[in-house]
N, C-alpha and C positions, 0 to 999 in steps of 0.2 A: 714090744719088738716092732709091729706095725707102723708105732709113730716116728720110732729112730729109722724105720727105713723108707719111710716116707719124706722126713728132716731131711737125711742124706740126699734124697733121691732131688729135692726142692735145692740144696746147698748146688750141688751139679747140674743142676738144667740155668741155675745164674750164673753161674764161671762160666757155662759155653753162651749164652747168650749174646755178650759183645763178639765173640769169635763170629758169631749164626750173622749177628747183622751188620760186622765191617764193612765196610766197600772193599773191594777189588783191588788191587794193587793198581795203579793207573801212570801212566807216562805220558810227559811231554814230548812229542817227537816234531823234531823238524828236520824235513827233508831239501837237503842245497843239489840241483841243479847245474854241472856246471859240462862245456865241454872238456875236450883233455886238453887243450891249450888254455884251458882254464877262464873260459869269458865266461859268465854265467846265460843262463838259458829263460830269458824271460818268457811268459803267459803258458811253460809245460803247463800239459795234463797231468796231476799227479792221484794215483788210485791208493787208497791203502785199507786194509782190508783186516778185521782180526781174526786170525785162524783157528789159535785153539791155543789156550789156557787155565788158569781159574775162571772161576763164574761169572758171569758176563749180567747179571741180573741186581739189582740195588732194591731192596725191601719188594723185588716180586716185581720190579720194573726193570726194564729191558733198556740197556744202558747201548748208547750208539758206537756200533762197531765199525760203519765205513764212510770213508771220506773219500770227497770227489771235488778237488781244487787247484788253482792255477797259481804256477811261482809269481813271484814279485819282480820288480827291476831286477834284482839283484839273485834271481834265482834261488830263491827260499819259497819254503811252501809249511807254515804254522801248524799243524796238527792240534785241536783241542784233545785232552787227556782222554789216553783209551787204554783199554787194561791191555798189563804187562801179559807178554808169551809170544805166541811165533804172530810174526802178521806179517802180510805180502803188500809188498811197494810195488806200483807199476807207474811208469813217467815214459808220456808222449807226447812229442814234439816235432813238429814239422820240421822235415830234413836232417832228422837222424834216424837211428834204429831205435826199436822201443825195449826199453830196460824194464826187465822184471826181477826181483830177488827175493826170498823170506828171508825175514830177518829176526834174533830171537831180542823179545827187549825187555830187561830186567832190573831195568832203574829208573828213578823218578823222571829224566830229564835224558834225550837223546838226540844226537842228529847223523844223519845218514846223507854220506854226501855221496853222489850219484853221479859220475860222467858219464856221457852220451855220446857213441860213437856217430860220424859221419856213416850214410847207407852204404851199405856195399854194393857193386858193379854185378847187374846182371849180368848171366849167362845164359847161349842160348845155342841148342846142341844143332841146329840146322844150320 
């Protein structure tokens, strides 16, 4: 009886073994830049940040969750793959307002396109 529930117990700990050491679900993201008239927004700051999902760790190694990069000419900003779940975008850019969003991402390949408002006009009660 011992050995059969020992067999078992060895048969179970292999079936979960690939589940224990998959990687992460991970996504491509790219974030586009543009104003609302639609020119795009060269050299933003773009923040992106992972907030909370599946496990963020590869064999006990701590896999990179934030990125701090500037659009292209063309207003794109590459993201290298970061796992899937909520993660917060922030883009800042001289002479507009700064755009912040969570965003949830649950597929291999995303892009997030972002316009940028012109600042808004102080006000001042005196």
């Amino acid at each position: 009886m011992t050995r059969l529930l020992l067999a078992a117990l060895a048969v179970l700990c292999l079936a979960l073994a690939p589940s224990l050491r998959a990687d992460p679900p991970m996504t491509k993201l790219q974030i586009e830049v543009k104003t609302h008239a639609g020119k795009p927004v060269d050299r933003a700051a773009v923040v992106v940040r992972f907030i909370e999902g599946r496990s963020v760790a590869k064999f006990g190694k701590k896999i990179k969750t934030n990125w701090e990069l500037r659009t292209n000419q063309e207003g794109v900003a590459r993201i290298p793959p970061i796992p899937q779940g909520k993660i917060l975008i922030q883009v800042i850019a001289k002479g507009y307002q700064t755009f912040g969003e969570t965003v949830e991402v649950n597929e291999e390949a995303k892009t997030v396109q972002v316009k940028l408002n012109a600042p808004q006009q102080q006000y001042s009660a005196h």
